[in-house]
LOBAMI-797242 format. One line per field, with one value per residue (C-alpha): residue in three letters; x, y, z. Coordinates in nm, 2 decimals. Each point is the difference from the previous one (the first is absolute). Layout:
BEGIN
resn	ALA, ... $
east	X, ... $
north	Y, ... $
up	Z, ... $
end
This chain:
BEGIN
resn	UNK, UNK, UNK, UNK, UNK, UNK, UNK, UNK, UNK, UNK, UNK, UNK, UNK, UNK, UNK, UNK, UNK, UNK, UNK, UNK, UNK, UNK, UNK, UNK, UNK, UNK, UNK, UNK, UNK, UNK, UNK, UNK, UNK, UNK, UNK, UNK, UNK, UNK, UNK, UNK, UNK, UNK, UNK, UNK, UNK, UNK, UNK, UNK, UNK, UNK, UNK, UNK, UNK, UNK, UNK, UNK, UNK, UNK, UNK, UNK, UNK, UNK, UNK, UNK, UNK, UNK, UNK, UNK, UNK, UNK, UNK, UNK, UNK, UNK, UNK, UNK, UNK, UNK, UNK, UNK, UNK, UNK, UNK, UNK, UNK, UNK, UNK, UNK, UNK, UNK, UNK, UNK, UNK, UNK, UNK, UNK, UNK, UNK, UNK, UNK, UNK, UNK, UNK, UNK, UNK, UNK, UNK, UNK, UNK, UNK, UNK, UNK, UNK, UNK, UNK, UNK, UNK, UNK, UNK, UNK, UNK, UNK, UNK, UNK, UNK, UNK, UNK, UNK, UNK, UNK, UNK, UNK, UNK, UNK, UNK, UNK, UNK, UNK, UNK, UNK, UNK, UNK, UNK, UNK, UNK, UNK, UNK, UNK, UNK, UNK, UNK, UNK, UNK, UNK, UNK, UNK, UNK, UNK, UNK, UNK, UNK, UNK, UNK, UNK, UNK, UNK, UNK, UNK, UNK, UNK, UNK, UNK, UNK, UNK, UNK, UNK, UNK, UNK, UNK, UNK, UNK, UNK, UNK, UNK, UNK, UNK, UNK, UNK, UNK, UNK, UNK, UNK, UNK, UNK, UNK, UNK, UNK, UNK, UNK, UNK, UNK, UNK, UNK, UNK, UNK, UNK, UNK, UNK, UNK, UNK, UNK, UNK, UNK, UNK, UNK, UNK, UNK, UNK, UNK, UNK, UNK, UNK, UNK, UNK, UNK, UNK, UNK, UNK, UNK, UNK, UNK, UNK, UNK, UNK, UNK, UNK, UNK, UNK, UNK, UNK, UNK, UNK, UNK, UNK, UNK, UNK, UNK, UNK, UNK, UNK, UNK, UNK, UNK, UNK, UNK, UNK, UNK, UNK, UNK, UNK, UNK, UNK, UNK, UNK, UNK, UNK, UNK, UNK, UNK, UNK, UNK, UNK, UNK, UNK, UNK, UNK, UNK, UNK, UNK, UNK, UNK, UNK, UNK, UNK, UNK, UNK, UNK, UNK, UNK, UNK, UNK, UNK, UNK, UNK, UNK, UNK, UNK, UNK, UNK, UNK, UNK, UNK, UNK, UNK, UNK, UNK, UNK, UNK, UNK, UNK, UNK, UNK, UNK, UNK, UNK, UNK, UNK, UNK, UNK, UNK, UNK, UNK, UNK, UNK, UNK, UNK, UNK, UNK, UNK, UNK, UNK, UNK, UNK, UNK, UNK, UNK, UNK, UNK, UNK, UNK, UNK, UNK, UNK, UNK, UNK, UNK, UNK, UNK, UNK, UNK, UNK, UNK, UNK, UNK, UNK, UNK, UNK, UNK, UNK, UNK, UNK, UNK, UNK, UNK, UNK, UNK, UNK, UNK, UNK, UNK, UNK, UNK, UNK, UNK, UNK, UNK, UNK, UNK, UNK, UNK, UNK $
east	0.00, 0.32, 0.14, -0.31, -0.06, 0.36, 0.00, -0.33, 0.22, 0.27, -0.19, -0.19, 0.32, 0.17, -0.35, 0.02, 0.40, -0.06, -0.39, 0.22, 0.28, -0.22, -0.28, 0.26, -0.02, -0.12, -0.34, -0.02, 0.05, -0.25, -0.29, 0.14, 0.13, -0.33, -0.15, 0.22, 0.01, -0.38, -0.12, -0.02, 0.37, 0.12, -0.18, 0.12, 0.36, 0.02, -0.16, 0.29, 0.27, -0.09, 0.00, 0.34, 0.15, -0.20, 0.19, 0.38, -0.07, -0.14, 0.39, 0.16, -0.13, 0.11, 0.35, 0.00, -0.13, 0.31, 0.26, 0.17, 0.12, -0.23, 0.07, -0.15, -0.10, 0.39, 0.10, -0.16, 0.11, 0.36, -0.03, -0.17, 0.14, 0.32, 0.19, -0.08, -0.37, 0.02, 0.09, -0.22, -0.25, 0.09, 0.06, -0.32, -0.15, 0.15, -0.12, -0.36, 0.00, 0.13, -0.31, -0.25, 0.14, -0.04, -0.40, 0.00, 0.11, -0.22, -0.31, 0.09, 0.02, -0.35, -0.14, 0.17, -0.10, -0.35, 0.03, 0.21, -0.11, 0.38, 0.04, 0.12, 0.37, 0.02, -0.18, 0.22, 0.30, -0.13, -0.07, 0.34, 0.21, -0.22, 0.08, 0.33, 0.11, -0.19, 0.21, 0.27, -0.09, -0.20, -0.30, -0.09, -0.32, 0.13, -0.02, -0.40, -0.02, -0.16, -0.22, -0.11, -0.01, -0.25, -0.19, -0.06, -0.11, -0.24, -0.16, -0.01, -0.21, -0.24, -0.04, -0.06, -0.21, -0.23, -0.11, 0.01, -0.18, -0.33, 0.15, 0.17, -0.15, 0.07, 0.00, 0.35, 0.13, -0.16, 0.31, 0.29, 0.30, 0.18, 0.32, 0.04, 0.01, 0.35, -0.03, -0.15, 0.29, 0.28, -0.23, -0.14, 0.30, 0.16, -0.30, -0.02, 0.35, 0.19, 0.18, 0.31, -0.20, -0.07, 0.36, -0.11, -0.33, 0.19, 0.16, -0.32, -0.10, 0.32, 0.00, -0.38, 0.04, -0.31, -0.22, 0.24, -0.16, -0.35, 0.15, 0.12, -0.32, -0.22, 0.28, 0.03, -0.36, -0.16, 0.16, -0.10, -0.39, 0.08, 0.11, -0.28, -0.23, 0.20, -0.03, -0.37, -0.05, 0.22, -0.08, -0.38, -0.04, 0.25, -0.04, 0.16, 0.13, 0.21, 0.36, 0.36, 0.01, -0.40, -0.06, -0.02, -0.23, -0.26, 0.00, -0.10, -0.23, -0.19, 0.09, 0.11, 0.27, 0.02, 0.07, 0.29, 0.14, 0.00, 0.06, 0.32, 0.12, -0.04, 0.18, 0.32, 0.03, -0.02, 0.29, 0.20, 0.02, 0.10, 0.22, 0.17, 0.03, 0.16, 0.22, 0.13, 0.07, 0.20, 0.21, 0.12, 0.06, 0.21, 0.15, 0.05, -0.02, 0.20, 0.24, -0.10, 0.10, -0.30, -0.06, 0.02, -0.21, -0.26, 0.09, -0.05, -0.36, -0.15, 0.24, -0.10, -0.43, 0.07, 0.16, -0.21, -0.28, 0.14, 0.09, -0.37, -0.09, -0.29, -0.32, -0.14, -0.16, 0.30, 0.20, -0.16, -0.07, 0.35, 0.15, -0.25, 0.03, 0.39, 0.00, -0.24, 0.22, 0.29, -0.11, -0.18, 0.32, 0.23, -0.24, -0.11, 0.37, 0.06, -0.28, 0.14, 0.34, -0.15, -0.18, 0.35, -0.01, -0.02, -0.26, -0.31, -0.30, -0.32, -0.14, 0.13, -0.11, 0.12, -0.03, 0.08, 0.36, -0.19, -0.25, 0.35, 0.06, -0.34, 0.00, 0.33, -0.10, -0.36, 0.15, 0.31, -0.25, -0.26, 0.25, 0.16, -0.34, -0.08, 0.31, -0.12, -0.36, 0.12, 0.33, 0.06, -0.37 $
north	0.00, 0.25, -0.07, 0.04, 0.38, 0.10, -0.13, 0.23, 0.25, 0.01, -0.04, 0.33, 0.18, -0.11, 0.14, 0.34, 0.04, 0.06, 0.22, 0.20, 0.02, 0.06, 0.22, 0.36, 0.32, -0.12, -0.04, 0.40, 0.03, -0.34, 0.22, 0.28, -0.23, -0.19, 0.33, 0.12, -0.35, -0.08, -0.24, -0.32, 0.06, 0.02, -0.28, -0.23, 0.09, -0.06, -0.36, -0.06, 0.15, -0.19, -0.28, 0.04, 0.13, -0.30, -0.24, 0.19, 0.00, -0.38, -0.06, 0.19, -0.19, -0.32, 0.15, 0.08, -0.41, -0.11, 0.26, -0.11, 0.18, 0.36, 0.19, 0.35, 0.07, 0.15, -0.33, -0.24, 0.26, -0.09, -0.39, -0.04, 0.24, 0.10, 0.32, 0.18, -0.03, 0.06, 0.36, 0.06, -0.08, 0.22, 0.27, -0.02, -0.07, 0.34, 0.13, -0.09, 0.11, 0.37, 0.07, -0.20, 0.27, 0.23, -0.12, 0.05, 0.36, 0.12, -0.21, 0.12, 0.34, -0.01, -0.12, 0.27, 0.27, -0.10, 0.01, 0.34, 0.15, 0.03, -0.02, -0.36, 0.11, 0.15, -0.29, -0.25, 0.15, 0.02, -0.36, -0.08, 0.19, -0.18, -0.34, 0.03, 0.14, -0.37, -0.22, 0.10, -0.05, -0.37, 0.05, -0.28, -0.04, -0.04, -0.36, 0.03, 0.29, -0.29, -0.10, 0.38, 0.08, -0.30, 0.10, 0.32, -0.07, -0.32, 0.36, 0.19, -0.25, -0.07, 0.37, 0.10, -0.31, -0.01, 0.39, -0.01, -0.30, 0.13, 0.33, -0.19, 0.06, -0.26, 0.19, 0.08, -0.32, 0.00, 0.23, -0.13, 0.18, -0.20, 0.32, -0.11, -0.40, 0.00, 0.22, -0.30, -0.23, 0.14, 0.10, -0.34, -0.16, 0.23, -0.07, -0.38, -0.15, -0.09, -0.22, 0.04, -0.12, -0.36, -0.13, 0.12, -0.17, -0.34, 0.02, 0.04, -0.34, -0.12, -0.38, -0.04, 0.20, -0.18, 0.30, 0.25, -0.01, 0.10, 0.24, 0.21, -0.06, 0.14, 0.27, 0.10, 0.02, 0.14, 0.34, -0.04, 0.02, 0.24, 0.22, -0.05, 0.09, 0.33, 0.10, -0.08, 0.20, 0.28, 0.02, -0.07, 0.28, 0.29, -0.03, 0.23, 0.13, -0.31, 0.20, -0.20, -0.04, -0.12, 0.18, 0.38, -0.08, -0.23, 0.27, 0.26, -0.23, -0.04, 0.36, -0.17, 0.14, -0.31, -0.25, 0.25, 0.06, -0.33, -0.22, 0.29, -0.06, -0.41, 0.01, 0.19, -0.23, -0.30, 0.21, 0.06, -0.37, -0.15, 0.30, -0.05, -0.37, 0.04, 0.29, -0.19, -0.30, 0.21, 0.17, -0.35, -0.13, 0.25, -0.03, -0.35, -0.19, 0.28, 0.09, 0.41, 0.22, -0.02, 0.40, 0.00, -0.28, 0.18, 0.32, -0.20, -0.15, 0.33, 0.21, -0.18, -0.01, 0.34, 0.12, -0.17, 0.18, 0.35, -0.14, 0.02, -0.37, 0.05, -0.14, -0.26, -0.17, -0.01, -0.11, -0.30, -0.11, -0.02, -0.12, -0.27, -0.12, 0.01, -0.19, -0.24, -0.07, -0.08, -0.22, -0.18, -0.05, -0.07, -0.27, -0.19, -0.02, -0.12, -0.27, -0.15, -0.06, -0.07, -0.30, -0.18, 0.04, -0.36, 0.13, -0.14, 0.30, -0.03, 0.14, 0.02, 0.26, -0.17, 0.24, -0.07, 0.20, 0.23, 0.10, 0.16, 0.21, 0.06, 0.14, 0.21, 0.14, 0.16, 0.14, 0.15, 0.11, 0.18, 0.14, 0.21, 0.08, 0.12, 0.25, 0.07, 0.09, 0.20, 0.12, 0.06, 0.01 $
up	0.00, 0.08, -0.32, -0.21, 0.17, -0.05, -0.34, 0.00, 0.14, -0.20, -0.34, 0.07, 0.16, -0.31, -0.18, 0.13, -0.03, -0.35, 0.00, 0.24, -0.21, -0.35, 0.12, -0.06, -0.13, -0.37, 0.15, 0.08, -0.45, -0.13, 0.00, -0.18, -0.24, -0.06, -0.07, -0.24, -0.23, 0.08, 0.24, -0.16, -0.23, 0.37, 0.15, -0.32, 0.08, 0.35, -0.06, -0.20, 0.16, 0.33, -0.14, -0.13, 0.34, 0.15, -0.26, 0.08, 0.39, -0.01, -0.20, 0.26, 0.29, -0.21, 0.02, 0.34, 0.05, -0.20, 0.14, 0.33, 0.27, 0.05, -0.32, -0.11, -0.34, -0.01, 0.07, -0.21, -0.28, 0.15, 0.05, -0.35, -0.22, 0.12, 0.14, -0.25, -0.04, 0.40, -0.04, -0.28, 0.24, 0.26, -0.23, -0.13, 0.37, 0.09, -0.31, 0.05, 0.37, -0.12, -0.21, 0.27, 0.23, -0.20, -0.09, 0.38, 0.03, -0.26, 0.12, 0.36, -0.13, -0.11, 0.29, 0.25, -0.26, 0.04, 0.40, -0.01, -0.28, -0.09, -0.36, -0.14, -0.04, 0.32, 0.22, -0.19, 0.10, 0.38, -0.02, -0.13, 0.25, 0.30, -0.19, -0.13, 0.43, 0.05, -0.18, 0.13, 0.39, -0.08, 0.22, 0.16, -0.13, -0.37, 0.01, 0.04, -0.32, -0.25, 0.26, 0.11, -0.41, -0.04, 0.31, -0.13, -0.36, 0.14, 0.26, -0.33, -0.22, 0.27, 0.09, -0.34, -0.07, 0.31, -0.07, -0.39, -0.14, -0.05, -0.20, -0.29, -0.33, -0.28, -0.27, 0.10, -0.10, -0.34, -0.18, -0.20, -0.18, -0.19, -0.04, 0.42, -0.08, 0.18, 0.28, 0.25, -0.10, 0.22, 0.25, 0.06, 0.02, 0.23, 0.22, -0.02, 0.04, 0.32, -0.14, 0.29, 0.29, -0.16, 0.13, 0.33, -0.04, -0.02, 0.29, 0.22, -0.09, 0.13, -0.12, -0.08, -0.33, -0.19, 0.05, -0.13, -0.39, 0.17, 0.21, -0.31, -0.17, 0.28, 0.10, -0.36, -0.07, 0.35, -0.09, -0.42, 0.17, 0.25, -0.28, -0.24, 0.27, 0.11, -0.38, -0.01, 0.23, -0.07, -0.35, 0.04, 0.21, -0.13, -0.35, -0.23, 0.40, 0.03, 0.11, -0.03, 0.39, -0.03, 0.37, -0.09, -0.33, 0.21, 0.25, -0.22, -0.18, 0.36, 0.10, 0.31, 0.23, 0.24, -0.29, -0.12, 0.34, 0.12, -0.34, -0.03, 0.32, -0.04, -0.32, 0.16, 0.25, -0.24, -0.19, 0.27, 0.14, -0.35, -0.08, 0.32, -0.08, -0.39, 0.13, 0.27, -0.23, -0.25, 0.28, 0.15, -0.36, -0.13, 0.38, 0.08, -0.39, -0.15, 0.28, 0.00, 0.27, 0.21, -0.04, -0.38, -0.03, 0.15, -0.20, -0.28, 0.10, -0.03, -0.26, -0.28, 0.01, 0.13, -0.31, -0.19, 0.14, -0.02, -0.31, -0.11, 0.01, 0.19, -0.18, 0.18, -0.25, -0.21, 0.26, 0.10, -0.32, -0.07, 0.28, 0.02, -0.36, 0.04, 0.31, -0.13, -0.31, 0.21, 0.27, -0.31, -0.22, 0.33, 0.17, -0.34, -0.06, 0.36, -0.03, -0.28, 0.19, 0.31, -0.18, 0.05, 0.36, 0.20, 0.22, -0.09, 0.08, 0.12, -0.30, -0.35, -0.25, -0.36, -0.33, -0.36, -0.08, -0.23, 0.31, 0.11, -0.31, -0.07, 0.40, 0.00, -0.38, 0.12, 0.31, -0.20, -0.26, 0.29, 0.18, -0.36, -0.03, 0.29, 0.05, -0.35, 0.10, 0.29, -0.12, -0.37, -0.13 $
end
């Protein structure tokens, strides 16, 4: 009976691991980009993108079956593909945390302006100052930020839904515009990946790993319908209102002060926890992987989305959308070509996901292909 409730225990803490680590600051953007593309153009892409980051986190937890020893993503990159390929990876990992902090700063930004009635710039710098003086001391609380961040969003969807339901209008999900087709795809996968927690995932099941497949299905898809309900809702009742940060448009749609104050406030602190987090990640990297002084590694953390920012690079939108369909384009090359090596491995897993060789190319080409459209999209078009 013991082990049947801590199996129970650890499937669902295994569960929640990753709807904690997935549910992020892309949710804040879904609606906005729904609205722009047209409802049902953005409910047909998310289908199909989370069913492709179901399908690359399902192979990931294979690799973390076969891998010995507790490994990171960095380090099956390492044990599988060499040196090499390992600092590619971290390269890129830094990379891809630089413009997530940066999605953070400008999101943050928003959210302060609309408490302060700062403008955007302004507030966004005040935000980064507080968080960059953060890093650097390591509050204690950091370790819980993902758990705060998730917290927060999970108070946000049921405030907005419990008031709202009964205002939404369905007309508002009737529009489509084709010229915005692309604008959803970035967007989406920024929101719906978490793919670095899976490892993590395994090791909660200690030596009963059987349930780990399910686990990724139910953690991968929990925050997929979490999402689609946030947008419904959202969407349905803003309309042509729907703003980038989704709070200050439903606001003004319901002329309501109490949903902007406290979905504003809510949103910060779901910022500032998994800012915290990513900031604190890239400090110690650059710190303890890379062997930086300890000051300049910090220095580093916040120079570079800083300049970037004063830089001009401050559409949200944009943003995301390209650091999501980057970041998706990596891990999808990287862990499809760790699969295939780790297919070698003696360790016989729980779970096997098999696919033709062409399912590889035909995987790494349409990512490769939407992410050069993407930056086209939001770049050069």
């Amino acid at each position: 009976m013991i082990t049947v409730v801590n199996s129970n225990k650890n499937f669902w803490l295994a569960v929640f691991s990753l709807v904690g680590t997935t549910i992020g600051a892309g949710i804040f953007s879904l609606p906005y980009a729904f609205f722009k593309a047209g409802f049902i153009i953005g409910a047909i892409e998310f289908i199909i993108l989370v069913a492709v980051v179901l399908l690359i986190q399902l192979i990931i937890g294979e690799i973390a079956l076969r891998t010995r020893g507790k490994k990171r993503f960095i380090g099956y990159a390492e044990q599988y593909l060499g040196y090499k390929w390992k600092l590619f990876v971290t390269i890129a990992t830094l990379l891809g945390g630089v413009g997530v902090t940066l999605i953070y700063i400008i999101l943050a930004g928003h959210f302060l302006s609309l408490l302060t009635h700062q403008s955007v710039f302004i507030s966004s710098l005040i935000f980064f100052v507080v968080w960059f003086l953060l890093i650097l001391i390591k509050p204690k609380m950091f370790g819980k930020a993902e758990l705060i961040f998730s917290f927060s969003v999970i108070l946000i969807i049921i405030l907005i839904s419990s008031f709202n339901f009964g205002y939404i209008r369905f007309n508002n999900f009737s529009g489509i515009d084709f010229s915005n087709i692309l604008l959803p795809y970035g967007v989406i996968l920024f929101a719906i990946s978490g793919f670095y927690v899976i490892p993590e995932m395994e090791d909660i099941f200690l030596t009963n790993k059987r349930k780990l497949k399910k686990a990724i299905i139910f953690g991968t898809l929990i925050p997929a319908a979490i999402y689609l309900f946030f947008i419904f809702i959202v969407l349905g009742v803003s309309g042509n209102l729907t703003s980038e940060d989704a709070i200050s448009g439903l606001a003004s749609a319901l002329n309501s002060k109490t949903i902007l104050l406290l979905g504003s406030l809510l949103g910060l602190l779901a910022v500032s926890g998994a800012s915290l987090s990513y900031g604190i990640y890239i400090k110690e990297t650059l710190w303890y992987d890379f062997k930086i002084n300890k000051w300049l590694s910090w220095f580093l953390t916040g120079a570079v989305p800083l300049v970037l920012f004063m830089l001009g690079v401050r559409n949200l939108i944009t943003v995301i959308s390209i650091v999501g369909a980057l970041f998706f384009v990596f891990h999808a090359i990287v862990v499809l070509l760790i699969h295939k090596k780790s297919k070698l491995s003696e360790t016989k897993p729980d779970y096997e996901i098999n696919l033709p060789c062409f399912v590889y190319y035909i995987i790494g080409a349409l990512a490769v292909f939407g992410a050069l459209l993407e930056v086209w999209y939001n770049v050069l078009k």
